[in-house]
Every structure is written in C-alpha cells, then in structure tokens.
N, C-alpha and C positions, 0 to 999 in steps of 0.2 A: 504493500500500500504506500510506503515512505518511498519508491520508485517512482510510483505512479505524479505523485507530485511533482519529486523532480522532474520528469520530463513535462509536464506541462509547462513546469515555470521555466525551462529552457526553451521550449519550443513557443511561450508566449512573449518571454524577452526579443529570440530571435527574430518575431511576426511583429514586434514594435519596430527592434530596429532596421528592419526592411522599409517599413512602410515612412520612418522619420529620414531614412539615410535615399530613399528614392523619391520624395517629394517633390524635391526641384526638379527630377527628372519629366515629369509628368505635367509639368508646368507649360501651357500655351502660349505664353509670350517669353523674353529673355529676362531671366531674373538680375538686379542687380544689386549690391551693395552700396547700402549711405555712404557718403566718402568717408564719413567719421567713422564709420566700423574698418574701411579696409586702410585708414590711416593707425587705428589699432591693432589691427592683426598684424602689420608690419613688427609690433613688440612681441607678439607671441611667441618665437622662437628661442627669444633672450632670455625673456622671463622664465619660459619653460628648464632653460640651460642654465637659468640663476637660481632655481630652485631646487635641481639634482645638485651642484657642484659644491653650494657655498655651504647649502652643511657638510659635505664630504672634506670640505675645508677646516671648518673650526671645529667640528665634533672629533672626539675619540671615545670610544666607548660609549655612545648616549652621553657624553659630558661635556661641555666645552673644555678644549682643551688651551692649556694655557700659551698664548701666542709668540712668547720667548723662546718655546723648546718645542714648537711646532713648524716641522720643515716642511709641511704643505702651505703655511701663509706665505713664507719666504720664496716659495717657488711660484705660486700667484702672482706675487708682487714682482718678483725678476721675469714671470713670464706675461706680465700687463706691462711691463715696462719694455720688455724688449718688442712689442706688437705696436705698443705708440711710435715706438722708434722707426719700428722697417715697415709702416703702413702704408701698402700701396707699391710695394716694392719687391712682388710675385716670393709664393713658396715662405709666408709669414707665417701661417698656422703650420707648417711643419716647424720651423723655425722655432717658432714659440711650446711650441712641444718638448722641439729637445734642450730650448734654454731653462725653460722651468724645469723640469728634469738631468741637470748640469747641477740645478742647486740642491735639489729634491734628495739627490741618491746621495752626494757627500755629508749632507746632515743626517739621514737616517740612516745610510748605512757605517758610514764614518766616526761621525757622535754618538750614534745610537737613540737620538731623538725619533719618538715616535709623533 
C-alpha cells in the first residue's frame, strides 16, 4: 500500500512538471520577458556560484573557520586578484584556477592549515 502512494506522488509531480515546464511551448503568440526580469536573470548564475563556493570558503566542519589559518580565503583572494588583473586577457579562469591553487596547496599542504 506504502508503494502505491509512492508512485502516484511520482507520477503526479512528474504530470505537474510536464504541464509547468511545456506551457510556453503551447503558447500562440511569442512569449517575452519584462526587461526587468531578463536584466535579473543576467545575476543568476553569480548568485547561484556565490552560494555553492563562499561557504565552501569560510566553513570547516559546519563552523566558521577562523580566517588567519584558512588557506581557502587566501587563495580567493590571490585568485580574485589575479582575475582583476589579466581580465580580458584570454585563458583567465584557467589562470585563476591554478593561481588560487599556487597559494591553496603550500598553506595546507605545507603549514598544514586546514
């Protein structure tokens, strides 16, 4: 019996999101976005990428960690700083990957800062 639910409420989520995600398909004339929406959405992707990383930044353990013996802010900050630098100057997020990661490895593998 405790199956039986399950699959409905699968197969009634799935029949929502069919009918919410194909809406505009189905639409008679050309749908468009307010400029103020598609001048927002231009931040989504940021926002999204500032909400995975920047606690993977200052958390350890569910804690904050303390920002003197945390060699993830220092490699942040060396790798926002070296992206100010060469922006616009091709091959900068590789760049800024391996400069953040230059400071990253000698503090934690080096000092043994977590």
């Amino acid at each position: 019996m405790n199956d039986f639910w399950h699959i409905i409420v699968i197969l009634g989520l799935a029949l929502i999101t069919l009918i919410t995600r194909s809406f505009f398909l189905f639409s008679e004339r050309q749908w468009q976005l307010p400029s103020w929406m598609q001048r927002g959405l231009q931040f989504a992707p940021i926002a999204a990428l500032s909400a995975v990383i920047i606690p993977e930044i200052f958390m350890l353990n569910s804690q904050i960690a303390a920002p003197w013996t945390n060699p993830r802010v220092y490699a942040a900050i060396g790798g926002t700083l070296f992206f100010m630098a060469r922006k616009g100057q091709g091959q900068v997020v590789l760049g800024t990957i391996l400069f953040g990661m230059s400071i990253y490895l000698p503090l934690h593998l080096g000092l043994g800062w977590n």
